[in-house]
Structure formats: C-alpha cells, structure tokens
N, C-alpha and C positions, 0 to 999 in steps of 0.2 A: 614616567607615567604617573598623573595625579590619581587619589585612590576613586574619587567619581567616574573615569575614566576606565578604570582596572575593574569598579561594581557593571558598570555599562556591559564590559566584556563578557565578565562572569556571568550576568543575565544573561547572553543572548547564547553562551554558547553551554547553558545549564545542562540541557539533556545528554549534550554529545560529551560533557564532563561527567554525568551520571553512568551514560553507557559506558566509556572507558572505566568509572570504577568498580559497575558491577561485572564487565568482562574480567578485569584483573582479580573479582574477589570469586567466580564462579571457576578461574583457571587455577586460583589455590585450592580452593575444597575438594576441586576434583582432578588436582593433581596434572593440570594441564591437559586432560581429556575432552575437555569442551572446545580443545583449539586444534583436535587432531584433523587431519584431511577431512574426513567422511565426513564429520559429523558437522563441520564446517559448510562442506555442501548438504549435508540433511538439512542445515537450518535453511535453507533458499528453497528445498520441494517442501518442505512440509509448513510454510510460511508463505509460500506463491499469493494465496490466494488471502493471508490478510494486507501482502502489499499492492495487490489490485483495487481492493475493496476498500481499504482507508483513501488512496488516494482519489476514489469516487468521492466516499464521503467527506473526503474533504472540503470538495465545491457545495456541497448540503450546509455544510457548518459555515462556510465563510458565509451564507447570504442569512446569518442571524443565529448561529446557533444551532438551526434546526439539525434533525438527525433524523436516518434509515430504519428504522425497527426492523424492516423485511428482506434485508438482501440474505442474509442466511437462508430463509425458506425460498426466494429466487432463485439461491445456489443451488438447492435443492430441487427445484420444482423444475427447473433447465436440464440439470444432469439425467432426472427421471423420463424428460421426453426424448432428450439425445437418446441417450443407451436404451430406451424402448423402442424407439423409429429405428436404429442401426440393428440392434440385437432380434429384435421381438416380429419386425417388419422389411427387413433387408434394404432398408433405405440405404445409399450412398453416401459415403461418408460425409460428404463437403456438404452434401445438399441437407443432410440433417446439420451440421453445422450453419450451415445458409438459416436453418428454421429456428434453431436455438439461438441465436444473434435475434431473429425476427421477434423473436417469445420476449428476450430480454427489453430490446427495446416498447413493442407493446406494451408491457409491463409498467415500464419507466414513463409512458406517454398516458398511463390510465390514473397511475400516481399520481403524475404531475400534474395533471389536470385539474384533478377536484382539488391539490394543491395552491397551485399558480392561481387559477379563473373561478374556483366556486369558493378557496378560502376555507377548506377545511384543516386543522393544523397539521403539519405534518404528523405530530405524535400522534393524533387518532389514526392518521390514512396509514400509515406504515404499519400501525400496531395491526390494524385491519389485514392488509396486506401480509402480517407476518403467519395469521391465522388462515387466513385464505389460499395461500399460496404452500403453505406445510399440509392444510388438508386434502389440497389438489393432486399435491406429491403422494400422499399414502392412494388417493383414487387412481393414478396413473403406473402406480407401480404394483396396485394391487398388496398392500403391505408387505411385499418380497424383494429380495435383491437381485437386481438383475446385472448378471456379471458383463464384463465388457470385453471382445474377442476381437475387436480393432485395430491390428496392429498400427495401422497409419493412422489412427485417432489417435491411439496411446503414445505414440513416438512424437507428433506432431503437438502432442500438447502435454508432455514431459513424466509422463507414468512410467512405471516400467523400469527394468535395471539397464537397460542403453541407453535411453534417451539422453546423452551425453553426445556434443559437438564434435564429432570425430577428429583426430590430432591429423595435421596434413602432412607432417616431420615424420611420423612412426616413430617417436623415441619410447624405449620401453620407459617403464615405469612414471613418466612425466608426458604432461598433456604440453606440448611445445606453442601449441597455439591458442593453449590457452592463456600464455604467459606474457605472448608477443601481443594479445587483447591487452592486456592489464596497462603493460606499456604504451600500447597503442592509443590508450583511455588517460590515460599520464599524459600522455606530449600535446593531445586535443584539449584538455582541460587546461595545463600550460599556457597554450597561445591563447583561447579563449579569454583569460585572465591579463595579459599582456595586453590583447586587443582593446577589449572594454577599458583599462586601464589610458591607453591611449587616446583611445577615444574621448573620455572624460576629459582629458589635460588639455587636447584641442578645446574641446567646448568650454573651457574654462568650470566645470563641475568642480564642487569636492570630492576628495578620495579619498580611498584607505592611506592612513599609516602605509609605507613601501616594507616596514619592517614584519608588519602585522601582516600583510598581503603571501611575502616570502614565508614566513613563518606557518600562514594556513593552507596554503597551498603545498608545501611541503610535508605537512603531516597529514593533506589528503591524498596525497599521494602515495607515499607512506603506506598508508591504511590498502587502496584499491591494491598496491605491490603486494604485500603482504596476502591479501584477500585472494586474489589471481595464484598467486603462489601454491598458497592451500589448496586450493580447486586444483590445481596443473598436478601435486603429489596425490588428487586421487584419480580421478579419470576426469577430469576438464568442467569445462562448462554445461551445465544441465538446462535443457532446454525449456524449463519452466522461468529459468532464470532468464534467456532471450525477450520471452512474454514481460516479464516482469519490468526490466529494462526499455523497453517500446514504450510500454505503459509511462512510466515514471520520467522517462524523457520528454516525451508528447504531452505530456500535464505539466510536466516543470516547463515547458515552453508555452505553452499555452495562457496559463495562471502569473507567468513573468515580462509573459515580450508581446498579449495580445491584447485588443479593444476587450475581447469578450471576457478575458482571462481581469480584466481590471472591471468589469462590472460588479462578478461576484464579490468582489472586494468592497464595491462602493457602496453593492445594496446591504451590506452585511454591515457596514460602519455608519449609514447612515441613507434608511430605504426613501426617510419622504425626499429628502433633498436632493438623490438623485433619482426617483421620480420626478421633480421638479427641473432636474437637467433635461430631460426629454427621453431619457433611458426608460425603458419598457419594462419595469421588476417583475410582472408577471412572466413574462419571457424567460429572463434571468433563471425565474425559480423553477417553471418549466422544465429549463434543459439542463436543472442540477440533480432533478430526479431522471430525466430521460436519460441521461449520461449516468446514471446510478445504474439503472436497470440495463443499461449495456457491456458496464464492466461486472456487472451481478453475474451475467451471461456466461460472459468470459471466465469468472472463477470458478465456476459450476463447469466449466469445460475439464479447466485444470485440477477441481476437486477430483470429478468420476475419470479422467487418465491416470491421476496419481493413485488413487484407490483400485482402479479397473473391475467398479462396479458403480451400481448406483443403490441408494439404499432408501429408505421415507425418513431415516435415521441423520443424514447428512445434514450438512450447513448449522446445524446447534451452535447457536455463542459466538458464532463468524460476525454476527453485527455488531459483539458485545469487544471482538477484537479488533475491529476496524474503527469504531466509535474510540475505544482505549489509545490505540497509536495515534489518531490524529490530536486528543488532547495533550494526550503523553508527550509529542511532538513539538508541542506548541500551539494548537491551534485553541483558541480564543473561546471560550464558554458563551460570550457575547459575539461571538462573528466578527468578523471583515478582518480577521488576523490569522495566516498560517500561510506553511508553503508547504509544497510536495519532499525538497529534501528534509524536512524538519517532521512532515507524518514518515518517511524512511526510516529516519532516526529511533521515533517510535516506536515501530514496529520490530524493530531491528533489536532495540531492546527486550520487547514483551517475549519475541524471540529466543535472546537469551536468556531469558528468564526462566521461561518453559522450560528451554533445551539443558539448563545448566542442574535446579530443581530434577528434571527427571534424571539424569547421571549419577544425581547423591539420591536417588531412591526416595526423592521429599512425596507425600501422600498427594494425589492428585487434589484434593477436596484444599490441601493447607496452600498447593499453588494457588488454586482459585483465590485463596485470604491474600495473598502476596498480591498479587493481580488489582487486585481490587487497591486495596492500599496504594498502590503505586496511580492508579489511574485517581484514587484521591486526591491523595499528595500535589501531584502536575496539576488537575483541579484547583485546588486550594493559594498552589502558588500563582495563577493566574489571577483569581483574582483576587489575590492582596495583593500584586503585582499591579494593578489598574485600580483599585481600589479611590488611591489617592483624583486619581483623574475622572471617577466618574460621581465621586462626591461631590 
C-alpha cells in the first residue's frame, strides 16, 4: 500500500480511529468501568435523543451548512403538550402522540417556510424558533413539572427500568435474544456487502480493495458482537434503542439509495447548478426542516418517557449536541458532505465523552470545555481538509 493510499484511509476513517482511541483511553482512567454492561446501555437511553436529532440535522447541514437553533425548545415544547394532554386532560395515549407528531411537523412546515419560499436564513428563523418555542413550553406547563403516569407511553418509548425487549429463551442472567440480534445484524450486513460487491463486478464499477472490504467488515462486526454482548450481560435491548435504529436505518437509506436522499447532497455542493438541473431547492429546504421538526417530536417523546416528567427545563444544549455529532462525524461546514453512519459515529463519541468524564468525577462546566474543543478540532480539520480544493 503506497503512503497516499494509506493518508486517503486515514482521512476517511479519522473519527472511528479517534472514537476507538478515546474509548481505549476513558476504559484506562476508569479502570474498565465505562465498558461495564449498564453503563454500556446507559449510554443508548440517555443519548436516544442526540442520535435522533443529529441525524435530522444532518439533512439541514447537507443543503449548505445551514443548522436547527430550535429543536431543543421543540423537544421541549412537544414533551410539555404530550404529558399535559395525557396527565393534566386524560387524553389517550396514541391520540396525544397522534397530536405531538402533528405539533412537530407544523413546526417544521412553519420553519421551513419562511426558510425555503420568503428566504429568511435559517440562523434567524431557528434562533427565533428557539425563543418561541422555550417560551411556549414555560406557558403550557405553567413553569411546573408535570410528572408522567403512562405506563404504555413510558414502556413504548423507552423510560422506565423495563423498557427492555424481553429475552424469548428466559436464560437467567443473559438477554438470549439479545445476542442472536447482534448475530442476526452480523450475517445481514455480511451479505449486504457480498451483494453490492457483486453487483459492482457485473457492472464492471470499481471496488474496494477485497482485503480492505474483509478487514472492515470484520472489525464491524467485531464491534456490533461486542456491543450485543454487553447489552445481552445486562438486561438486553432497551427500547429507545429500537427508535433509534428505525431512525438511523431509514435515513442511512434514504440519504444513500434515493432521488430525494441525493438532492440534499446536490443542493448543498452546489445550489444554482442544480436549480438549473430542474431540481426544486426550495422544496429540498423545505423538507429538511419539515423532517427536523418531526424527529424534534420524536425526541421530545423519548426525552419525557425517559425522565417520566416534563419540565420548561428540558431540551437545553440538545441542538448544541446534534449540531456537535454531525460535524464531529464528518459532516462538511460547507454542505453537500456527510452521511448518517458518520453523524452515529459522532454522537457515539460525544457520548463517550460525557459518559467516560462523568465516571472520573471531571466537573460538569470542564466537560462542557472538552466538548467544545473537540467539536473545534472536527471543525478545523474540515476545513483544512478542503482548503486546498476551494482555493
């Protein structure tokens, strides 16, 4: 392998080489604590909702850069009509969930509007939005917290000490089917990789390296084995993490294998020319906020199950971490660059970060400094990374 070859690698698989050396250096400090069962599934409920929320914003960011100021106070402002229509008015679960989806997406349709068709930038509209939408929450909830007594809301969208995929085996102490997921997630990714690979060679396409293909395929496997494992030693798969997986499948599809999933890309790398293809960027931008304000919804679900309250307090800093994983990730300061596993990766990090910091007792205030720096750094490397090409 020539060393341009070996730099090319290095760039493209930076993050998930960064995440492997801060997991290896937070498993030393804290004594291998950070990779025990629990706390392994702590980090998937109490991160639900930044890898809902980045993967929104990351269709915001492909079509230019642009970014959400207000899904935090969405978070918020959703969780407070839920848990007030179910708790406060005896509404029916579904059908307050039916109205919280409705809220999100009006939201995302009022955004995107003055967005897309009147041309406001997004950083006023959102900042707007983020003011709007936090003051809404303290008038709806009356500055109080209203607790949540739900059980089929809170089981259904992953709060709570069960909300855990129950084991179909009953083997004590190991989630059996949790493990046979992991596997199961293993042999699909496998053929998946074999197919496309195939596929290519008919078509006469270029390919991966077969050695390079073997070799990443096998340490992602690796990795989900490992992951499954962990979960299966405490009580299995936590039903935030179902949500989560939906989500991140259905965008990694969409953003990879669709017409509409390659416009955000196109308007993001280059908006006049394809407006000039016949592509419609108003649209585009449209439904990157409409689609914001729908998974805003959704996390505000999984915020108030996993807290089983609602508060005017919630959603703070949620857009400051979904903004975070998608650059962190990879995704492109300038737009029409990034993919869904790569804001995962992100996120997965910032995660560990959190999760590893609070185990060594570091001060909440000195995380925040970490945080930040790190979302620099990914920044920075960006664009000296492009530098050359846009000179």
């Amino acid at each position: 392998m020539d060393k341009t070859k070996a730099l090319d690698i290095v760039k493209k698989y930076t993050m998930i080489i960064v995440l492997i050396l801060v997991t290896a250096f937070f498993t030393w400090k804290t004594g291998g604590k950070i990779l025990l069962p629990q706390n392994v599934s702590n980090l998937i409920a109490q991160n639900a909702y930044v890898f809902v929320l980045a993967t929104g914003m990351l269709l915001c960011i492909l079509t230019g850069g642009n970014i959400d100021l207000s899904v935090g106070s969405i978070v918020c402002f959703v969780g407070a009509i839920g848990a007030t229509l179910m708790e406060n008015h005896g509404m029916n679960v579904y059908a307050a969930i039916f109205v919280m989806v409705l809220v999100g997406l009006l939201i995302g349709a009022w955004q995107g509007f003055w967005i897309a068709y009147v041309h406001v930038p997004p950083f006023i509209t959102t900042l707007s939005g983020m003011l709007v939408f936090r003051g809404l929450s303290n008038v709806v909830l009356q500055g109080m917290t209203v607790s949540l007594k739900s059980e089929t809301f809170i089981k259904l969208f992953g709060g709570g000490a069960d909300c855990y995929v129950p084991d179909l085996f009953g083997v004590e102490g190991f989630n059996m089917t949790c493990m046979l997921v992991g596997v199961a997630a293993c042999a699909i990714y496998v053929i998946i990789q074999l197919k496309n690979r195939i596929t290519r060679a008919r078509k006469g396409y270029e390919m991966e390296n077969l050695g390079g293909m073997i070799a990443k395929t096998v340490a992602i496997c690796a990795v989900v084995l490992l992951f499954t494992l962990r979960l299966a030693q405490y009580r299995g798969i936590p039903t935030a993490l179902i949500w989560v997986m939906v989500v991140v499948l259905l965008y990694g599809y969409i953003t990879s294998n669709t017409t509409i999933g390659r416009y955000f890309y196109a308007v993001g790398g280059n908006e006049k020319a394809t407006k000039l293809s016949g592509i419609n960027t108003k649209n585009v931008y449209f439904l990157a906020y409409l689609n914001m304000g729908l998974l805003s919804a959704l996390a505000g679900m999984l915020t108030i199950a996993r807290m089983t309250s609602a508060q005017p307090t919630y959603g703070q800093s949620y857009e400051m971490d979904a903004i975070g994983s998608c650059f962190i990730g990879g995704a492109s300061a300038y737009g029409g660059t990034g993919t869904v596993p790569g804001v995962i990766v992100g996120a997965v990090l910032m995660g560990v970060i959190n999760l590893g910091m609070s185990i060594m007792g570091v001060d909440a205030n000195y995380q925040k400094v970490v945080k930040g720096l790190v979302l620099l750094a990914a920044v920075i490397f960006d664009v000296v990374s492009k530098k050359g090409g846009r000179d």
